[in-house]
N, C-alpha and C positions, 0 to 999 in steps of 0.2 A: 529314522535311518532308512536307506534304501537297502531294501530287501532282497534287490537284485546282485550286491555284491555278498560273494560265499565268503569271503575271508581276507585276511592282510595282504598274503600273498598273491591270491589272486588280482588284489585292487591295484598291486605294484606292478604287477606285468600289463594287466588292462592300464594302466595309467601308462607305464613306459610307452606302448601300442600308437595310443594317441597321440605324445611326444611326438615320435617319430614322422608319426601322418600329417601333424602340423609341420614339422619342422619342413616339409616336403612343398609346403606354399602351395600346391597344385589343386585343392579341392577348390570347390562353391562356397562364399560365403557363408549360405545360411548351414553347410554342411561344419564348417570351422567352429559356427558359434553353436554348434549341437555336440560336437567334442570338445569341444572349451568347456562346455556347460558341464556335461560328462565328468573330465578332468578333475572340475571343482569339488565334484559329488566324491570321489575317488578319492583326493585328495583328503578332503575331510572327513571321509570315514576312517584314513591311515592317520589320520592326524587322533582323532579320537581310539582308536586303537594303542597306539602310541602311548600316549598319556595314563590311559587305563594300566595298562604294563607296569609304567611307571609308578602307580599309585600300588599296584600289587608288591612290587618288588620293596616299595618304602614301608608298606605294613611289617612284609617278612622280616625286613631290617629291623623296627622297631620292636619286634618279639623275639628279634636276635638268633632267628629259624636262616639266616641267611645274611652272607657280609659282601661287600663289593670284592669285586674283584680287582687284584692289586694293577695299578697304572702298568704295569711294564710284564702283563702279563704273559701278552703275545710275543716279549722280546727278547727269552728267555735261549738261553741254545739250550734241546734238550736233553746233549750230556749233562749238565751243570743243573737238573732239574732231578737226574737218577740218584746223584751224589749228597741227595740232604735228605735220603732217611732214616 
């Protein structure tokens, strides 16, 4: 894993970064495929971060230390949230 990336957050903003600069067509070649390559590394450490999450949160599930969160949680108004206790 590169070393060089501090964290999830950080690899999403450096990744959005480069988006951007591609998206812009204006650089040199070998400069594109040196943040392509970038990208990919960025990429796949969010990708392996991700998963990892993933696999924590289905342990908690399975020891029953934590449940999903209901589909329509965010779509709640929150009077109607105060009024069920």
């Amino acid at each position: 894993m590169d070393t060089t990336i501090k964290d999830f957050e950080a690899a999403i903003a450096e990744l959005e970064t480069i988006v951007k600069k591609l998206e812009e067509g204006d650089l040199p070649l070998e400069t594109s495929l040196q943040l392509y390559e970038r990208g990919v590394q960025l990429s796949r450490f969010c990708h392996a971060q991700l998963e990892e999450a993933e696999k924590r949160i289905e342990i908690l599930n399975e020891r029953g230390d934590l449940k999903p969160a209901p589909a329509n949680l965010g779509a709640e108004d929150e009077t109607e949230g105060r009024g069920r206790r």
